[in-house]
N, C-alpha and C positions, 0 to 999 in steps of 0.2 A: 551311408547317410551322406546328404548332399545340400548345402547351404545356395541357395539361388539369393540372388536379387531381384527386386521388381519396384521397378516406380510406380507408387499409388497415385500421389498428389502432388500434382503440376505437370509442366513439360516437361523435356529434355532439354530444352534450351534455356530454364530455368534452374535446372538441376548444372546442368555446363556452369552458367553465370555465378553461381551461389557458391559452388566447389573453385572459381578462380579466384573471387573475391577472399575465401575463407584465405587467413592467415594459421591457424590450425591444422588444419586436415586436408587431406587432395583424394581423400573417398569418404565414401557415405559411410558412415556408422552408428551404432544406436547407443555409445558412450555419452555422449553429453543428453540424450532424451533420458536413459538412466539416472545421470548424476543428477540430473532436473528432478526428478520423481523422486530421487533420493533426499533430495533437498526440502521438496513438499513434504516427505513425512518426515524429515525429521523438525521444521518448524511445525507441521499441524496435525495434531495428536489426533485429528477425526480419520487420518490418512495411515494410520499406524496397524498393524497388524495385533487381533490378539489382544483392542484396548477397549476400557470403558466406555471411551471417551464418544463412540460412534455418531454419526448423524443422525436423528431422526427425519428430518426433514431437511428436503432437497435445498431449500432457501437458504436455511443456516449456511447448509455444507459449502455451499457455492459464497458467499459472504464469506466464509470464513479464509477460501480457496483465494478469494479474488484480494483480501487483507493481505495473507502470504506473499501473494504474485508483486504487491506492491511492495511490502517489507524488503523482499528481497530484491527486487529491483534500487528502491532510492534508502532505502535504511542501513540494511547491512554492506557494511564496509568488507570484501571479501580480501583475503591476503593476497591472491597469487596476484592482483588487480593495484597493489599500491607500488609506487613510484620511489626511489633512491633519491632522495633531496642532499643527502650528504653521505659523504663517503665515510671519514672517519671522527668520530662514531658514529657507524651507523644511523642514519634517520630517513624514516620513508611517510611520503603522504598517501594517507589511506582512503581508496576510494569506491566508491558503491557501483555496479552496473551501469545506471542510469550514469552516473559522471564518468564512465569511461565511454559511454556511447554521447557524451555532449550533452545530455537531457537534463541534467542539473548541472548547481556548481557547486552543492552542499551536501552532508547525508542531511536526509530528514529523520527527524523523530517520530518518534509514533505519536506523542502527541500532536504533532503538527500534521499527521499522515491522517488522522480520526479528526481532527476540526478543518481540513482542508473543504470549504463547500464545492459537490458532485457537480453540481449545477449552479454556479453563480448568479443571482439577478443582475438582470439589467438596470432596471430604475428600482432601488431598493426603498421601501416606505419611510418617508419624514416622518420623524418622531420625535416630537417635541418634549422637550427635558421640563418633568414635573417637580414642581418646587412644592415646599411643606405649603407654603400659601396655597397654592391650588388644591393640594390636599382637603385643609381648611373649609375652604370655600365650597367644594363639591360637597363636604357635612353639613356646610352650616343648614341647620334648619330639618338636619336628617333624623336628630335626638331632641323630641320634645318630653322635658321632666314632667312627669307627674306632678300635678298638685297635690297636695296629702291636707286636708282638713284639719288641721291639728284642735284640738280645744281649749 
């Protein structure tokens, strides 16, 4: 039995450039595509071997896929990634992907990651702040009592 290599995607002179730059590794290997996959199932249970949890539909699973990809990019704070700020005792700053590549300067939360708007407006709509008066004013005249005949 015999293990070949073969470049699918890209050039060779892409694959050169990419393996100089790495500070990791000075050949190809399919270690960090694994730990990645490894990583996906272990945040997303739709990815898990053998679970309830499965997709039915393609929209979810992608949504749910593209959550993870962000999670783990600006949320989670990975170990091997945090910094020695002091030596004794011990203390390190803990930092997420995204801030070890410059892309933030904070972890984000997940609440902050789910109210982040996709699409931001440009001229977002004047909305003018309604007071009980106005309230008022749009009723008045909305509820006319009954007269009752009394005798």
């Amino acid at each position: 039995m015999k293990v070949t290599q073969q470049l699918v995607l890209g050039s060779q002179e892409q694959l050169e450039q990419t393996l100089a730059q790495s500070e990791r590794s000075q050949a190809v290997n399919s270690s960090f595509v694994e730990r990645y996959h490894g990583t996906q199932r272990q945040f997303n249970a739709r990815k898990k071997r053998k679970a309830y949890t499965f997709s039915k539909e393609l929209s979810l699973h992608e949504a749910c896929t593209w959550l993870v990809v962000l999670w783990y990019n600006f949320g989670w704070c990975v170990r091997t990634l945090r910094q020695k700020v002091q030596e004794e005792p011990p203390r390190y700053h803990y930092r997420t992907p995204a801030m070890a590549a410059g892309l933030a300067d904070h972890a984000w939360t997940m609440h902050a990651l789910l109210r982040y708007p996709l699409y931001p407006l440009k001229d977002p709509p004047q909305r003018r702040v309604r007071t009980y008066q106005d309230v008022l004013e749009r009723l008045e005249g909305a509820f006319v009592a009954d007269e009752v005949n009394q005798p």
